[in-house]
C-alpha positions in Angstrom: 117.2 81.1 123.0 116.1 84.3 123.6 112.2 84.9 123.1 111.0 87.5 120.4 109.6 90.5 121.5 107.0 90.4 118.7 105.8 87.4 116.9 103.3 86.5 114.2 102.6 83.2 113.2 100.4 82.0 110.5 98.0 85.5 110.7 95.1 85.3 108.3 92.6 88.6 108.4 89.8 89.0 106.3 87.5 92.2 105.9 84.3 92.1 103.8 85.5 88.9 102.2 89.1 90.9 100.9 91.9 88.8 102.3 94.2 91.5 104.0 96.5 89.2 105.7 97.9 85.7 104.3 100.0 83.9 106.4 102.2 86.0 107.7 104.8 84.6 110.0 107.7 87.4 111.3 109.5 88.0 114.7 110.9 90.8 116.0 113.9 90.4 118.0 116.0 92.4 119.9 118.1 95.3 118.6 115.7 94.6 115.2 114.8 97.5 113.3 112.4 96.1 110.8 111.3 98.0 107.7 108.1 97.0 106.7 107.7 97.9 103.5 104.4 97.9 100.7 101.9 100.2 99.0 98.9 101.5 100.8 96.5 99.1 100.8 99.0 96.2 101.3 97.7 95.2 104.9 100.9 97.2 106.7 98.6 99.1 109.5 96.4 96.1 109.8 99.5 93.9 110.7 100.5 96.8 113.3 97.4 97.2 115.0 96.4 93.5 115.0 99.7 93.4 116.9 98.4 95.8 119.7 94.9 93.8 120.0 93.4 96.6 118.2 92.6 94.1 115.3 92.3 90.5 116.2 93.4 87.9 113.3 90.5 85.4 112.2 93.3 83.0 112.5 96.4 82.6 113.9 98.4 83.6 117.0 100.4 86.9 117.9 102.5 87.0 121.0 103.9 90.5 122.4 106.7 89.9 125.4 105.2 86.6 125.6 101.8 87.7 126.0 98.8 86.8 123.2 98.3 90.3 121.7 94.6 90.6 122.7 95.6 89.5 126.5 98.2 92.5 127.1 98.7 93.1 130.8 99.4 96.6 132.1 102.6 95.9 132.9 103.5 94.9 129.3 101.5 97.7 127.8 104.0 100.2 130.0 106.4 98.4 128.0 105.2 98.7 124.1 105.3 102.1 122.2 103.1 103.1 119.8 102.3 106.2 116.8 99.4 105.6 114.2 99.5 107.0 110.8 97.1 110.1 112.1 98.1 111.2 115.5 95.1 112.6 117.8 94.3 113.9 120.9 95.6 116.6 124.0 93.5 119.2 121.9 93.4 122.0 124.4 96.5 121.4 126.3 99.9 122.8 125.7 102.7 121.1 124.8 104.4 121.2 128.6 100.7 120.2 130.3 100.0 117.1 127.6 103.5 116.0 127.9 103.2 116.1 132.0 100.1 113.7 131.4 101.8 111.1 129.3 104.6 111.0 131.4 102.8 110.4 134.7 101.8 106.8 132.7 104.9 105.7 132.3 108.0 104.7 135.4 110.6 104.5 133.2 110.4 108.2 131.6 113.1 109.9 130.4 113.2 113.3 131.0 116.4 114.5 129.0 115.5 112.4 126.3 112.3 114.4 126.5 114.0 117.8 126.6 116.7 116.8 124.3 113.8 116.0 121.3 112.0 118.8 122.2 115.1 121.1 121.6 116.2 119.3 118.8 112.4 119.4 116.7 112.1 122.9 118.3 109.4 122.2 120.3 108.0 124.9 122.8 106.4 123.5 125.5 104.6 126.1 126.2 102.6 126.2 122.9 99.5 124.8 122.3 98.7 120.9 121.1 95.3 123.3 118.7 98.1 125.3 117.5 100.9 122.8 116.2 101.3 121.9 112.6 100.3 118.2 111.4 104.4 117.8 111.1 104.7 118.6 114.4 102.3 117.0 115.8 103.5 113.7 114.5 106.8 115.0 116.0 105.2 115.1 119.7 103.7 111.5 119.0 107.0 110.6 118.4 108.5 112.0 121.7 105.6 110.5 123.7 106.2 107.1 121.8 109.9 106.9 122.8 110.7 108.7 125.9 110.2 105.9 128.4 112.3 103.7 125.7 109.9 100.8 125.3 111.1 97.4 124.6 108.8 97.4 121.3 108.1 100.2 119.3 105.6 99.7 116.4 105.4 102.5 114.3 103.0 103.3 111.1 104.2 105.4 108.9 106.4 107.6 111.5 107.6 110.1 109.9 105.3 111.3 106.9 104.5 114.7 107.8 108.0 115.0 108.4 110.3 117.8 106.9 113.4 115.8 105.0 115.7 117.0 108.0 113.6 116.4 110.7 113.2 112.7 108.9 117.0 112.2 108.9 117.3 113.0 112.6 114.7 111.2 113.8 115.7 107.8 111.9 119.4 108.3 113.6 117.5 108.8 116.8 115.6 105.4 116.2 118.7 103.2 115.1 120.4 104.8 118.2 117.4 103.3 120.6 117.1 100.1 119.4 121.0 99.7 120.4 121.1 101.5 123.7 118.1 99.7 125.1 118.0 96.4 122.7 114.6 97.8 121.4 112.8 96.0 118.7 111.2 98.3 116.1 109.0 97.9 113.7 107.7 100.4 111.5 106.3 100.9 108.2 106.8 103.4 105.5 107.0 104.1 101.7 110.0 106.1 101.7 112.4 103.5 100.4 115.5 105.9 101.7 114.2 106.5 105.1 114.2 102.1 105.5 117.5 101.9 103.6 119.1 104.6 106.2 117.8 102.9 109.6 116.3 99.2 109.4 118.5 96.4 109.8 116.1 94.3 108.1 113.5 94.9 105.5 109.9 92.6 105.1 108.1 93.2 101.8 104.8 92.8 101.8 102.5 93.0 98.5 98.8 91.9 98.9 98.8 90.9 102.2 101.7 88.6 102.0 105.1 88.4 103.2 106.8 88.4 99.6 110.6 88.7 101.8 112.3 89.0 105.0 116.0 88.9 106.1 118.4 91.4 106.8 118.6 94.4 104.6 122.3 93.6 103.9 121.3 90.1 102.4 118.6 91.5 100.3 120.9 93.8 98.4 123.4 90.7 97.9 121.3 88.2 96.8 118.1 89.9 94.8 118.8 90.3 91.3 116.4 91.2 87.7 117.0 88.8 85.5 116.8 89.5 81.7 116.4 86.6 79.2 115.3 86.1 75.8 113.7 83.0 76.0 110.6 81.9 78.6 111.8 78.4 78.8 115.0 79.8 81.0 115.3 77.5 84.1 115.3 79.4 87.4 114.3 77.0 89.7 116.8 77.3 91.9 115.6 81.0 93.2 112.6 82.2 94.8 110.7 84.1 92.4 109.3 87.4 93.3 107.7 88.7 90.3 108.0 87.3 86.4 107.5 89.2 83.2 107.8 87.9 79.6 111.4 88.7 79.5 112.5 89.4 83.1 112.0 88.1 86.4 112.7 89.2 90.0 114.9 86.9 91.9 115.6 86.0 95.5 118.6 83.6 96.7 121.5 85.0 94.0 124.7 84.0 95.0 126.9 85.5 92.0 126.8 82.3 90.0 126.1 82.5 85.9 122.7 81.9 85.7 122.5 79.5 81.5 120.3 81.2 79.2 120.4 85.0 81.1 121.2 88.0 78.5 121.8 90.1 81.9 121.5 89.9 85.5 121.4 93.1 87.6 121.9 94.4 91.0 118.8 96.4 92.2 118.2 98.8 94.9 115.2 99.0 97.9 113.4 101.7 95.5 113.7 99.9 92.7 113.0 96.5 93.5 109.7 98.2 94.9 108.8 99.8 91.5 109.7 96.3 89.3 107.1 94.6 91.6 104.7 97.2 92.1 105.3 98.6 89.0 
């Protein structure tokens, strides 16, 4: 059985007595592209961080290429890519001179995927890191994040500052990865239609819980708002995601009539976000 590149089990974090994590258990495996999905303020970045030692869980265990996440040896660190919400650093260097840094870090560089980005973002290297836009500054973080193609790429909010082109291209770029060097990739976002377009699988969290996980494909089949007229309707046989006085969000549909239903409806990412966020 191959061994996940990134594993959480049972994480619990707690800041100033506000529960941000609640016993979160997810792996990443390879040639995973993971969607994490949620509002700010859901415990998305903590989960990242916690997963790079930056954040140790109050209980728990998280395992990154077999290593406990706070115990990360060099060698594994070479091996783990990595671009925060708000991208820093280089200030003073140009493009060519920070990117010659970065790259001395890493064995495994690749220099045409590096030139090939930089092209493709239009990227001069001989500009300055003071004199780049946030958008393309988060562009360069990218770069740096993936040009040595790490075996785990964690990514928070990637692609924000991002231009709706640039977006597109960079997802495509991302998929591509995760196949061409069996990558596991997890990243979170808002954008529902930046997930849909790239993740093979989507987890949903909402207050610091994993509300769902499985593969995107299986989400769409399966999750379903369910109007009734009565309360008393029996839906037992489904995971419940959310429940209003005459609706419910559903998890575990498999077509079937469902007794006592006036309708049952297909949803998509965005709008099973808004019905239980809403």
């Amino acid at each position: 059985m191959t061994q996940p590149l990134l594993s959480y089990k049972n994480i619990y974090k707690q800041y100033n007595q506000r529960q941000i994590l609640s016993g979160i258990n997810l792996n990443v495996e390879p040639g995973m592209v993971i969607g994490l999905l949620g509002k700010n303020g859901a415990g998305k970045t903590t989960l990242l961080r916690s997963a790079l030692g930056l954040i140790k869980p109050d209980q728990g265990e998280i395992r990154v290429l077999g290593e406990l996440s706070h115990q990360l040896s060099a060698r594994n660190k070479e091996r783990i890519g990595y671009v925060a919400q708000q991208t820093f650093g280089y200030e003073g260097f140009k493009i060519a001179d920070a990117l010659a840094l970065h790259r001395s870090f890493y064995p495994n560089w690749d220099i045409q995927l590096e030139k090939k980005w930089l092209k493709r973002f239009e990227l001069n290297d001989h500009n300055a890191i003071n004199d780049l836009s946030i958008g393309q500054r988060q562009t360069l973080a990218l770069i740096m994040a993936m040009a040595y193609r790490p075996k785990l790429l964690i990514l928070d909010e990637p692609v924000a500052s991002l231009d709706p082109i640039a977006r597109r291209e960079f997802m495509s770029d991302l998929f591509e990865l995760a196949l061409e060097s069996e990558s596991g990739i997890l990243f979170s976002s808002h954008i529902t239609s930046d997930i849909e377009r790239v993740a093979s699988h989507i987890a949903l969290i909402k207050q610091g819980e994993l509300l769902l996980f499985n593969e995107l494909d299986v989400i769409r089949d399966t999750v379903r708002k369910v109007s009734f007229k009565e309360p008393t309707i029996d839906l037992s046989a489904y995971k419940i995601l959310n429940q209003q006085l005459n609706s419910a969000i559903i998890y575990g549909h498999m077509g079937e009539i469902i007794s006592g239903s006036l309708a049952v409806n297909t949803l998509s990412l965005e709008q099973l976000f808004v019905e239980l966020h809403g």
